[in-house]
C-alpha positions in Angstrom: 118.3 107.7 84.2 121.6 106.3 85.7 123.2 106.2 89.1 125.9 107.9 89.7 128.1 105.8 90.2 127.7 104.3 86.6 128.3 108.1 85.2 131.3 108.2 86.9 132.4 104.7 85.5 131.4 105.7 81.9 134.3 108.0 81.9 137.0 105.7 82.1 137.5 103.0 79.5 139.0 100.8 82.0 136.2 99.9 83.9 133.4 98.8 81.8 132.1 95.4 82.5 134.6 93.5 84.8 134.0 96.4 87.6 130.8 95.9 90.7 131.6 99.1 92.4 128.9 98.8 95.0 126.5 96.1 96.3 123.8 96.1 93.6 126.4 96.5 90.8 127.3 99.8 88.7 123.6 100.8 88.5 122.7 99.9 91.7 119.3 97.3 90.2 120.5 93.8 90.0 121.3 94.0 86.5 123.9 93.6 84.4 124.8 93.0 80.8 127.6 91.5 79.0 128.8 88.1 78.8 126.6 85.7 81.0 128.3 83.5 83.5 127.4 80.0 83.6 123.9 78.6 84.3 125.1 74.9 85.8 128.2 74.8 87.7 129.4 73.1 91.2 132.6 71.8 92.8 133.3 69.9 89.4 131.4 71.8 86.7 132.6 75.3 85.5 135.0 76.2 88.7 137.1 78.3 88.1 138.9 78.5 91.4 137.6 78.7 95.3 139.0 80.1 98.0 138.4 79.7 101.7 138.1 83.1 104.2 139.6 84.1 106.9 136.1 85.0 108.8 132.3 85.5 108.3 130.8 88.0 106.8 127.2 88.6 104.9 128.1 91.4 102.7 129.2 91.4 99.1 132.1 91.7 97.6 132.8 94.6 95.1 135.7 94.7 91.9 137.5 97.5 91.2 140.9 98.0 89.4 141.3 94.0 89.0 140.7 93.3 93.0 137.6 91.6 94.7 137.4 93.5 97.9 135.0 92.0 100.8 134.2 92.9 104.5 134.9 89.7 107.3 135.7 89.3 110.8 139.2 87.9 111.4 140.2 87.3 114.7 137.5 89.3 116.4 138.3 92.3 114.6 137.0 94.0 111.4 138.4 93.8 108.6 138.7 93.8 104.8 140.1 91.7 102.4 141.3 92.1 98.7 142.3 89.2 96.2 143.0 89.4 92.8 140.8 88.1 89.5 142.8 84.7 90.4 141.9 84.2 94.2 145.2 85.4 95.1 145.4 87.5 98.7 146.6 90.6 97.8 146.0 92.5 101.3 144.2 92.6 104.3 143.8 95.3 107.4 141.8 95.1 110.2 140.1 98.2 112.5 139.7 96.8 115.8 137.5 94.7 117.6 133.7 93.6 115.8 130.3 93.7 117.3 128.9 90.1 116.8 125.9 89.8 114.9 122.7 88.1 115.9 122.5 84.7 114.8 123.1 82.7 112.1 121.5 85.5 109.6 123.8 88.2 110.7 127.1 89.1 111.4 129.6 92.0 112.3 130.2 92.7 108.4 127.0 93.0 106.7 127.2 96.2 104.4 129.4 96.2 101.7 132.1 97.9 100.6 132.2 101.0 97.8 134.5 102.4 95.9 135.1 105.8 94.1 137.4 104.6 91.7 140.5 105.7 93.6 139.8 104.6 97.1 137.7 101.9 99.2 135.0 102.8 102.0 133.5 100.0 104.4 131.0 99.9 107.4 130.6 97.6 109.9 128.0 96.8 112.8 131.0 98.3 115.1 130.1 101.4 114.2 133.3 101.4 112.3 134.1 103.8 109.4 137.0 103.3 107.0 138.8 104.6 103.5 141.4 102.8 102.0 143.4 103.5 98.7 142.5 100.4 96.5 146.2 98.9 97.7 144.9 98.8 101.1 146.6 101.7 102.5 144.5 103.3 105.1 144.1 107.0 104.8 141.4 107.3 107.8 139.0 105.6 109.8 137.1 106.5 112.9 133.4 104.8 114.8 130.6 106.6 113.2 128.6 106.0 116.3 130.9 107.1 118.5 131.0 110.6 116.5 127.2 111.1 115.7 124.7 108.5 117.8 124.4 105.4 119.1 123.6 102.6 117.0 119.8 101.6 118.3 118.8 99.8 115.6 117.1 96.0 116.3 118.5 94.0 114.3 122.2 94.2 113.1 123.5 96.9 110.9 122.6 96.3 106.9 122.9 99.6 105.1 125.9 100.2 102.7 127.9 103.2 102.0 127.3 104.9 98.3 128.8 107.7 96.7 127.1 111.2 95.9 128.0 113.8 95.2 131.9 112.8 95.3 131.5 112.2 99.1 130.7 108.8 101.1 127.1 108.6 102.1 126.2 106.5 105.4 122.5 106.3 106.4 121.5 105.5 110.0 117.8 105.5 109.9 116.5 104.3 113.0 113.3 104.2 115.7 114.9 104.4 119.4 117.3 106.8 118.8 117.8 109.9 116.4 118.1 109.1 112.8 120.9 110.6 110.9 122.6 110.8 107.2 126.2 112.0 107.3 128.5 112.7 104.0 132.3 112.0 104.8 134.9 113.7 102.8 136.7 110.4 100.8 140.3 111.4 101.0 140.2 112.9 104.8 137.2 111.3 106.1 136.1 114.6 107.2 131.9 115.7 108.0 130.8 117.2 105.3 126.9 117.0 106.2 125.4 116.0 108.6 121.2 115.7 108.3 118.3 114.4 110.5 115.2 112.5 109.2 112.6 113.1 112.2 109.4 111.0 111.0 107.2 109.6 113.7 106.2 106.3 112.9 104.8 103.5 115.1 107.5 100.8 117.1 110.6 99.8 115.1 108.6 100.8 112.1 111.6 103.7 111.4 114.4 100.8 111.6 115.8 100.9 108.2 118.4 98.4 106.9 118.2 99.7 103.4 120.9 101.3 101.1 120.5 104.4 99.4 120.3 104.7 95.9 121.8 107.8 93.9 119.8 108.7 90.3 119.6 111.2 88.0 116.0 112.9 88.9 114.9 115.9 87.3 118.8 116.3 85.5 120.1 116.5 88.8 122.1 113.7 91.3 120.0 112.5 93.7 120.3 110.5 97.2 117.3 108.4 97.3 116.4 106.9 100.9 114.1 104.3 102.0 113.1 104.1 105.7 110.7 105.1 108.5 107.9 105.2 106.5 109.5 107.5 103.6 111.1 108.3 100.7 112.8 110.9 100.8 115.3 112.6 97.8 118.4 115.0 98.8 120.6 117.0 97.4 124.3 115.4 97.4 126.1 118.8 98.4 124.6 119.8 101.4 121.8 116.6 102.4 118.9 118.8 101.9 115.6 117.4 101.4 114.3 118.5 98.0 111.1 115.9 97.7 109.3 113.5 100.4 106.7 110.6 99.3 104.5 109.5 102.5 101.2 107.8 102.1 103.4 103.9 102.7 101.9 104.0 106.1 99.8 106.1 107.4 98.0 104.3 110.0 101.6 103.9 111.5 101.5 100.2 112.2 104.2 99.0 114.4 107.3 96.9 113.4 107.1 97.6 109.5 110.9 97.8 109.8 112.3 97.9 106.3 115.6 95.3 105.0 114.9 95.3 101.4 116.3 98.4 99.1 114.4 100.2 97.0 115.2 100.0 93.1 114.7 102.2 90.2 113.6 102.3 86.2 113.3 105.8 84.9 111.5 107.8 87.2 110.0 105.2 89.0 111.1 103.8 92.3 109.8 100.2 93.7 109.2 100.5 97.4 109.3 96.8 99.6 107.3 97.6 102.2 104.3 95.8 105.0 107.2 93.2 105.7 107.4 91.6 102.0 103.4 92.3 102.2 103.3 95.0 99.8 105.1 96.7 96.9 104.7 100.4 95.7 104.8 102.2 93.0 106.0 105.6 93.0 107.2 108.7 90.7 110.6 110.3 92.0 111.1 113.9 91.8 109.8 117.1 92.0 109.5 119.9 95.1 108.7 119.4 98.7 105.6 116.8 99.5 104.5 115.1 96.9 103.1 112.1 98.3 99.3 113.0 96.1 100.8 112.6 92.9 103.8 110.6 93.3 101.9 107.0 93.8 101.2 105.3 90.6 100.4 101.7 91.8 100.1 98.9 95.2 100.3 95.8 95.0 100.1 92.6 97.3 103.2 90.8 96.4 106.9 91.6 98.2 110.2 90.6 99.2 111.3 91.2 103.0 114.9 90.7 102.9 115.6 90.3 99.2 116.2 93.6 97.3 113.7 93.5 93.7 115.5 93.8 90.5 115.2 96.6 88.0 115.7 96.7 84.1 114.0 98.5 81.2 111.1 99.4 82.5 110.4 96.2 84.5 110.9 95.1 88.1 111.6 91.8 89.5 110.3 89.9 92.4 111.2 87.3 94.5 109.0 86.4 97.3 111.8 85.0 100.3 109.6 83.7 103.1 106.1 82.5 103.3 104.2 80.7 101.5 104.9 82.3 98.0 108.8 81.9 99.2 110.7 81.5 95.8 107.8 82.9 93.1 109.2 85.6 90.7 106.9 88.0 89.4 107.6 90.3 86.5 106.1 93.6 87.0 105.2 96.7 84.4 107.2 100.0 86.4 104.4 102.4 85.0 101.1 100.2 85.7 102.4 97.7 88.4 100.4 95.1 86.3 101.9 91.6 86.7 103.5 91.0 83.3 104.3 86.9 84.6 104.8 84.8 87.5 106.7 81.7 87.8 108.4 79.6 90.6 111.5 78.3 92.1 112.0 75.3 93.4 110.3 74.8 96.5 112.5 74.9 99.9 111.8 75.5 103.5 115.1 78.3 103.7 114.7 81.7 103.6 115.7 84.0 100.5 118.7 86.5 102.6 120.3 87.2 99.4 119.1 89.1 96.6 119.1 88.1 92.6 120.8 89.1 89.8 119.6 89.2 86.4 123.2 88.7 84.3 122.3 88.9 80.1 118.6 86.8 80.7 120.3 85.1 83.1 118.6 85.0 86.6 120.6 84.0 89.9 119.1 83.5 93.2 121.2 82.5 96.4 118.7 80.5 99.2 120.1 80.2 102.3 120.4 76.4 102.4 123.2 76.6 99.9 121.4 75.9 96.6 121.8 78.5 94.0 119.2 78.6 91.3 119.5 79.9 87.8 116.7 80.3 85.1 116.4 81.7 81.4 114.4 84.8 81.7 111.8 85.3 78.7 108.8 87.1 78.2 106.7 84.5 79.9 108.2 83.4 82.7 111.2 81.7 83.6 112.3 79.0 81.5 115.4 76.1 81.8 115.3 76.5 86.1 118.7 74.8 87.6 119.7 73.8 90.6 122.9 74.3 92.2 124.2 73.0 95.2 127.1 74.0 97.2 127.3 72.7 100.1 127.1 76.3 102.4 124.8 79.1 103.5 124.7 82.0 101.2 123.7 85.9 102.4 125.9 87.7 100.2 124.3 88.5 97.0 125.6 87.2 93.9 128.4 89.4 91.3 129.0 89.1 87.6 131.7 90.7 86.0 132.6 89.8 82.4 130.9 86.6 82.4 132.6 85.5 85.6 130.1 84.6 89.2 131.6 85.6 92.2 129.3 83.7 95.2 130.5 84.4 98.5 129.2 81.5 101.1 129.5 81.5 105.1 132.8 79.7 104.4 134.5 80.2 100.7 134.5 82.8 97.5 134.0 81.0 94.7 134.7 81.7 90.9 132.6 80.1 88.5 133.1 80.8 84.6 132.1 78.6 81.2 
């Protein structure tokens, strides 16, 4: 089973491995293949260029058609930003005026950008909705909460678009005002669904900061969400609900609001939930509520804020806060069973980011700046390095054709062997 996206990227020979057409890459786990990137680099080591940016932003960037495209604030407004393989500005354009963020963990441009292949599409904490032709033309743009809701959410904004069923997906999933899912026509910008999630849930448990994922589920596209409590799949042409999984928490506990995604391997979907407490194990698919049969496995490991990894049948773990903060566990999809466990370095900073798994390569951002890489066997994790840069990191890390984009509160760098 792949996402959609990555069927849509099969068809053309010019995209292959040097494209990252969404936030978790071209099939939307964490994984990649291809030509690792370097495991030790730095200022001096393996730099292949750096550039500083205009404004702060935690999202990550995207590649398409030879441009890096990322979301920043510049001058108060939002805005996006393109640059070429080299580090080259190639264009910018701005929307109007940003909502800050809160704190040092946020900002006015945390989702990231997607693309279609032929245009751009990017959401900020504004409420502001935009697509652009991949030379930064703008064909429309309008606020999304302005047009459907207000944004009511706790925290700031984290979801990114994706693409389904040809359209632009946005998911506002939320506890103190209604929840909604709208489909935007690409080339107009035009409603073309609009659908309501009503789940009661306990306080700020229904805040969702989590992208949707869009799979091949039963031979058919499929818009995965993960929020309030649910998970829920939908039929790309119209938004309705064909399957719902519940059972995640049914004593409706209050603030179990939800920042990591899900991920998928085959049919089976890894659910972050209980605040990094928990992790479930669950069987996508089929009609209406399937919540008895759908549960294959719980366990007491989690990530809060850091988005698992998923590859052949396996998912990845890393603990970000707490006192496991920086293990890795390597989980069996089907049983849940803990195939290994190993450890990062240890470090007082928070995981924001979330890793990458290039070749057997795996790259974790922490927020202090240090950005750790480790061989990936069957055992564990095996020749662990440490490298420091010198700035935050938030945005999650990008490989394409062996090169590491890393995009720090400050500079985009290129690293490359």
């Amino acid at each position: 089973m792949r996402s959609s996206l990555a069927l849509l990227f099969a068809s053309s020979l010019s995209l292959c491995a040097a494209e990252w057409p969404g936030w978790r890459g071209p099939d939307q786990d964490g994984s990649v293949g291809g030509k690792e990137p370097p495991a030790q680099f730095g200022p001096d080591e393996n730099l292949k260029w750096k550039v500083e940016l205009p404004g702060r932003g935690c999202s990550t960037p995207i590649v398409v058609d030879g441009k890096i495209i990322l979301t920043a604030s510049i001058d108060g407004k939002d805005a996006v930003i393109a640059y070429d393989m080299g580090g080259k500005e190639l264009w910018r354009e701005s929307f109007g005026k940003l909502r800050p963020g809160r704190g040092k963990t946020g900002s006015s441009a945390n989702s990231s950008a997607v693309t279609d292949g032929k245009g751009v599409f990017v959401f900020f904490k504004s409420g502001q909705v935009a697509g652009l032709d991949l030379d930064g033309k703008l064909r429309w743009k309008f606020n999304l909460f302005e047009k459907f809701g207000e944004d009511k959410l706790w925290w700031d904004v984290g979801t990114s678009p994706v693409i389904a069923g040809g359209n632009v997906v946005i998911a506002q999933m939320q506890t103190d005002a209604p929840e909604y899912v709208v489909a935007l026509d690409p080339k107009t910008g035009d409603t073309v669904w609009n659908i309501k999630r009503p789940f009661e849930t306990g306080v700020e448990s229904a805040d969702a900061y989590t992208t949707p994922l869009v799979l091949e589920i039963d031979g058919k596209e499929t818009i995965v969400l993960w929020g309030a409590d649910h998970v829920t799949g939908h039929d790309p042409k119209d938004g309705s609900t064909r399957w719902t999984i519940g059972g995640i928490n049914p004593e409706k506990i209050k603030a179990w609001r939800t920042i990591a995604s899900s991920v998928a391997t085959g049919e089976i979907a890894l659910i972050p939930a209980g605040r990094g407490s928990i992790s479930f194990g669950v069987k996508m698919g089929g009609k209406g509520d399937v919540t008895g049969t759908a549960h294959l496995w719980k366990q007491k490991i989690g990530a809060d804020a850091s988005t698992p990894i998923a590859r052949d049948g396996k998912f990845y773990i890393l603990t970000d806060r707490g006192p496991k903060r920086g293990m890795v566990y390597c989980l069996d999809a089907k049983t849940g069973e803990i195939e290994w466990e190993d450890r990062l370095p240890r470090g007082a900073q928070t995981y924001y980011s979330s890793p990458l798994l290039a070749g057997n390569l795996l790259i974790a951002a922490r927020e202090s700046g240090a950005v750790f890489t480790a061989k990936v066997t069957n055992d564990g994790l095996e020749d662990i390095v440490s490298n420091e840069l010198g700035e935050g990191f938030f945005a999650s890390p990008v490989v394409v054709d062996g090169m590491l984009l890393l995009r720090g509160d400050k500079t985009l760098f290129c690293f490359e062997k």
